[in-house]
C-alpha positions as CSV (number, residue, x, y, z in Angstrom):
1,X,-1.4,-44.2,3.8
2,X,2.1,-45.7,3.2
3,X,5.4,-44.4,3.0
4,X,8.7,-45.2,3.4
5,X,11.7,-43.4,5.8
6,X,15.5,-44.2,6.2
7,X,16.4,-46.6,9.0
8,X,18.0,-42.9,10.3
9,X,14.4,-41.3,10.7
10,X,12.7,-44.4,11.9
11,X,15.5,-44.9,14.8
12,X,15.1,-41.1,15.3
13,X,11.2,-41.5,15.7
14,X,11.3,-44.6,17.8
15,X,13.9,-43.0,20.2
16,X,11.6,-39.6,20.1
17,X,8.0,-41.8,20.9
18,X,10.0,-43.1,23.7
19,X,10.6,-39.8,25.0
20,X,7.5,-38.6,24.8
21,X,5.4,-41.8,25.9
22,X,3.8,-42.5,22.5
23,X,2.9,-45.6,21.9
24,X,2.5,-45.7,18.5
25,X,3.3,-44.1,15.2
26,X,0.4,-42.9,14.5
27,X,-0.3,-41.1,17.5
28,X,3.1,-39.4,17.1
29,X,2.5,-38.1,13.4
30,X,-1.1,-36.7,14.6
31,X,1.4,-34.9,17.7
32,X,3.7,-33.7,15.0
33,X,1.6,-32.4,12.7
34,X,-0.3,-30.7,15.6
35,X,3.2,-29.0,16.4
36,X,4.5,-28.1,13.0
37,X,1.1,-26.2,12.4
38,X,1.3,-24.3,15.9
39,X,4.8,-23.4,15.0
40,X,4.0,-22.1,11.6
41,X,1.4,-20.0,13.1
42,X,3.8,-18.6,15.7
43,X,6.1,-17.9,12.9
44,X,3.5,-15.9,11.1
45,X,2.2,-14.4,14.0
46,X,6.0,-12.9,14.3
47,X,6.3,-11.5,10.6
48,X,5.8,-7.7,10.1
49,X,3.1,-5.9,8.9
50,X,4.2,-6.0,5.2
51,X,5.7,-9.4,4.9
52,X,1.7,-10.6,6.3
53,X,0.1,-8.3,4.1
54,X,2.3,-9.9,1.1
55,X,0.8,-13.5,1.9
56,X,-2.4,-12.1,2.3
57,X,-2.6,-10.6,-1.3
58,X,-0.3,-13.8,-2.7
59,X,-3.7,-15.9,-1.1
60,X,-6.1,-13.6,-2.7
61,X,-4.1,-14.2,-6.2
62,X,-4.8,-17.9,-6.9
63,X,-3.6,-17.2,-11.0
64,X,-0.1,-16.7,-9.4
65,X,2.2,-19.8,-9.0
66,X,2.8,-20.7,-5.3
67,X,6.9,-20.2,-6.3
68,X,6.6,-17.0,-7.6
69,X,4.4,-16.1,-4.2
70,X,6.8,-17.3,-2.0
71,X,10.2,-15.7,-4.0
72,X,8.0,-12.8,-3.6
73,X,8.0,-12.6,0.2
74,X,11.7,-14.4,0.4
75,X,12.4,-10.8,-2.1
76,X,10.6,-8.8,0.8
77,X,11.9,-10.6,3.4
78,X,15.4,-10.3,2.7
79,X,14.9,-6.0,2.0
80,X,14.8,-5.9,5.4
């Protein structure tokens, strides 16, 4: 797979591969991926009861357009 980044983001990765001893850029998207999924289960692991329960019944609802889940528990989220 090919994509292209801003000289920004590819400085900002070479600087962050270096920091971590990665030595290439394929190792570090397989790391980053890795920790963008373990932070998105810590996120959801730190919703409420309700605001779960919401994605829960938005998964089980495949008819319903993934915007109007997610305004749906953005509109929950922000009630509290």
């Amino acid at each position: 797979m090919a994509f292209t980044i801003s000289s920004e983001t590819q400085q900002f990765i070479e600087t962050r591969m270096k920091q971590c001893g990665v030595e290439n850029s394929d190792e570090f998207l397989k790391l980053a991926v890795q920790q963008f999924s373990m932070d998105a289960v810590e996120y959801y692991e730190d919703l409420d009861e309700e605001t779960r329960a919401a994605i829960e019944r938005a998964d089980l609802q495949p008819d319903i357009p993934q915007e109007q889940a997610e305004q749906r528990i953005l509109n929950l989220m922000a009630k509290k």
